[in-house]
C-alpha positions in Angstrom: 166.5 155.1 24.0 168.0 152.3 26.5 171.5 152.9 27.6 174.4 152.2 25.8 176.0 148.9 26.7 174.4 149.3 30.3 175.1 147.1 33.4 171.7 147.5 34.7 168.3 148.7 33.0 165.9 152.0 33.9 163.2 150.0 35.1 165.4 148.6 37.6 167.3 151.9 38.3 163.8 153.8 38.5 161.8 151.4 40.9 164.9 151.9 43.1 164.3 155.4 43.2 160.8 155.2 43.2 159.9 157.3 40.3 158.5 154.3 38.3 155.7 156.4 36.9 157.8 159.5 36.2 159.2 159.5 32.2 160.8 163.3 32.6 164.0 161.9 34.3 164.7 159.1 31.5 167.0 161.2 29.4 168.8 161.8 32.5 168.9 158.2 33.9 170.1 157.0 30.8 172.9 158.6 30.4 173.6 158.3 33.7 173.7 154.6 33.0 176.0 154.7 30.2 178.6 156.7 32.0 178.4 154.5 35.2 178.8 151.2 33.5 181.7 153.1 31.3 183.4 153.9 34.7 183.1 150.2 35.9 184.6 148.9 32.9 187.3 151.1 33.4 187.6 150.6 36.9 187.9 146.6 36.0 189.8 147.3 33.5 187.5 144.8 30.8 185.2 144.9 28.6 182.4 143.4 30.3 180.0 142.7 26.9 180.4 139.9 25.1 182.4 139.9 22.6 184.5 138.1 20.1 188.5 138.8 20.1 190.3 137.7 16.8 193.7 136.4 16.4 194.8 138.2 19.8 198.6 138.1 20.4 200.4 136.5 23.5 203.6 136.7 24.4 205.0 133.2 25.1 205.6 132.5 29.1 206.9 129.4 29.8 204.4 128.6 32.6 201.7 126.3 31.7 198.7 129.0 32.1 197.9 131.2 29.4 196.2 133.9 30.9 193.7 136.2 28.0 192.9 139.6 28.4 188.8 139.1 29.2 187.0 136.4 30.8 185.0 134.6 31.2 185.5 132.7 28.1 182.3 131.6 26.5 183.7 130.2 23.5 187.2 129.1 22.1 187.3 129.2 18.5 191.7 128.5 17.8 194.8 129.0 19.3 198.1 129.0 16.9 201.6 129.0 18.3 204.3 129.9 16.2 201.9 129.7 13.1 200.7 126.0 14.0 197.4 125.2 14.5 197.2 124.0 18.2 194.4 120.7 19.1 192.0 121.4 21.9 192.4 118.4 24.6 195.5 117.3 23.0 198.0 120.5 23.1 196.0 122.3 25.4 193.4 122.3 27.5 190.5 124.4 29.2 188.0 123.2 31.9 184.9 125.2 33.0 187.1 126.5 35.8 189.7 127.8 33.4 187.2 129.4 31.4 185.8 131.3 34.3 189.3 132.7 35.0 189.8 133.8 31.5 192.9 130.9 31.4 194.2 128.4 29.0 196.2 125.0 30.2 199.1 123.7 28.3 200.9 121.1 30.6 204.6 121.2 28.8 204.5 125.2 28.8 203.4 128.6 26.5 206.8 127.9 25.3 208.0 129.6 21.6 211.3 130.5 20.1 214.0 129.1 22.0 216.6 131.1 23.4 219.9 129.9 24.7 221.8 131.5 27.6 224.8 129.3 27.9 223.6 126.0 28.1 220.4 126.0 29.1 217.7 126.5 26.3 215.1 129.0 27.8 211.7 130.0 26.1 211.8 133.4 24.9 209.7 135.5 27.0 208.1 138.6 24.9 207.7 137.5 21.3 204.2 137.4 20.9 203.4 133.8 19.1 200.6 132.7 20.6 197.5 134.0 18.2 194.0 133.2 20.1 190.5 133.3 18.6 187.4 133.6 21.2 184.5 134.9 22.5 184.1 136.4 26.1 182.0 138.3 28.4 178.6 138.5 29.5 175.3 139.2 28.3 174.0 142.4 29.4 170.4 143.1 31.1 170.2 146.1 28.8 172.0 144.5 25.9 169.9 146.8 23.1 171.4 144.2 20.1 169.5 141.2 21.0 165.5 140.9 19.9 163.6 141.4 23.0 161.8 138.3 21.8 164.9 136.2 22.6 166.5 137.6 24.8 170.6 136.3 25.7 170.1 137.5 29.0 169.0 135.4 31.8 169.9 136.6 35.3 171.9 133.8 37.4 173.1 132.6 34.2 176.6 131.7 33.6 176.9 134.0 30.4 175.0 136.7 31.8 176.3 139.8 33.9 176.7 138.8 37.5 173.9 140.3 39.7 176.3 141.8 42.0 177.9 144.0 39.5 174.5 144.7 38.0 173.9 146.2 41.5 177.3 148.5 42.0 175.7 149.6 38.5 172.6 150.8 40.1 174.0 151.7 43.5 176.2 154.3 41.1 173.5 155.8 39.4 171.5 156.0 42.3 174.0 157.7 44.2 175.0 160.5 41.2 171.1 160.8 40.6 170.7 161.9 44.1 173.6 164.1 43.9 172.3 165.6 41.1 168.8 166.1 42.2 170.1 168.0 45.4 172.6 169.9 43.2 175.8 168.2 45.2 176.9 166.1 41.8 180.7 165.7 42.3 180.6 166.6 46.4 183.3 164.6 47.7 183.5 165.7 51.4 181.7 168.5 53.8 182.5 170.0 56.8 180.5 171.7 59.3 181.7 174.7 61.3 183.3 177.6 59.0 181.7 175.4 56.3 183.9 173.3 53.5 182.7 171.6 50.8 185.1 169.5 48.1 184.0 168.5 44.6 185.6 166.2 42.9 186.3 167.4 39.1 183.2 166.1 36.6 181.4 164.8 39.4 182.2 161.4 41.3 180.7 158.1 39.4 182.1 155.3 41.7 182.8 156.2 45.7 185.5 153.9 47.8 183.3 151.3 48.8 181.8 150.4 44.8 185.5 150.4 43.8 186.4 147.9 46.6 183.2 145.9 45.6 185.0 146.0 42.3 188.4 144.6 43.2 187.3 140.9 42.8 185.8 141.6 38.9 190.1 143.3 38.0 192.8 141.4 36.2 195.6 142.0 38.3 197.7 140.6 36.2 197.6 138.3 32.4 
């Protein structure tokens, strides 16, 4: 049974390990996979499948870049503000570089309720009336809802997963495989002389240098 939502596929996973003939570690691999592209979307903090987000609320900002929660946009089906029905290239805008981002361009401002501090009218930041519609993420390589026989995926594609994060997938499994197989899963550190050893609790799914790898894929902020 292919892994759920994985970020890279067995074949892949077992050619790297050399073990392409050898079907008694599957079971293992496989969940392996599942839990290593778990960790990476939590590590990103996204959901990294495509999928479609309906009527998703936004807090007004005032700035001209709206922001949404995952990226990259694929598709942008409607945007209301206070309960109007925005017009794509007339109230707001979105290039292929703002999809990428995850962003949406509206020149005068994400601007809603207006609140008045004296007597200066300013937009009032936190009321959530901005209502967006759309589809984002990637295709997976072991997306197990699309028919083999036409497959979404296509590696280099725009709308597919990035081969580099495919790869921190792999390197992850790889590495807890091997820790497994040498009965070390978890081992964090080890010292020799008056021997130490340090396991980290429920074993270690991304080390320092994945999680840096990872730091370009993370919202810092929307």
């Amino acid at each position: 049974m292919a892994a759920v939502d994985g970020l890279c596929t067995l074949a892949n996973v077992k050619l790297l390990l050399g073990i392409t003939s050898d079907t008694t570690k599957d079971t293992l691999l496989e969940m392996l996979i599942t839990k290593a592209s778990a960790a990476i979307c939590a590590a990103t903090g996204r959901v990294l499948k495509r999928a479609t987000y309906t009527a998703e609320p936004y807090a007004v900002n005032g700035q001209p870049y709206l922001y949404l929660r995952e990226w990259p946009i694929q598709a942008l089906t409607s945007v209301t503000l206070g309960g109007a029905l925005l017009t794509v290239e007339s109230d707001y805008f979105m290039s292929a570089a703002d999809a990428a981002v995850g962003r949406i361009y509206k020149p005068d401002g994400w601007n809603g309720a207006m609140l008045y501090r004296g007597l200066i009218p300013d937009a009032y930041d936190g009321d959530r009336e901005i209502l967006v519609t759309y589809e984002a993420g990637y295709y997976l390589p072991d997306d197990v809802t699309t028919s083999p026989a036409t497959p979404h995926y296509v590696a280099g594609s725009a709308d597919s997963l990035p081969a580099d994060l495919e790869a921190i997938a792999e390197a992850a499994v790889c590495i807890r495989y091997g820790a497994v197989q040498k009965g070390a899963d978890g081992l964090t550190s080890i010292k020799e002389g008056q021997v130490s050893y340090t396991f980290a609790e429920g074993g270690s799914l991304l080390n320092a240098d994945l999680r840096k790898a990872l730091a370009r894929y993370a919202r810092i902020a929307a």
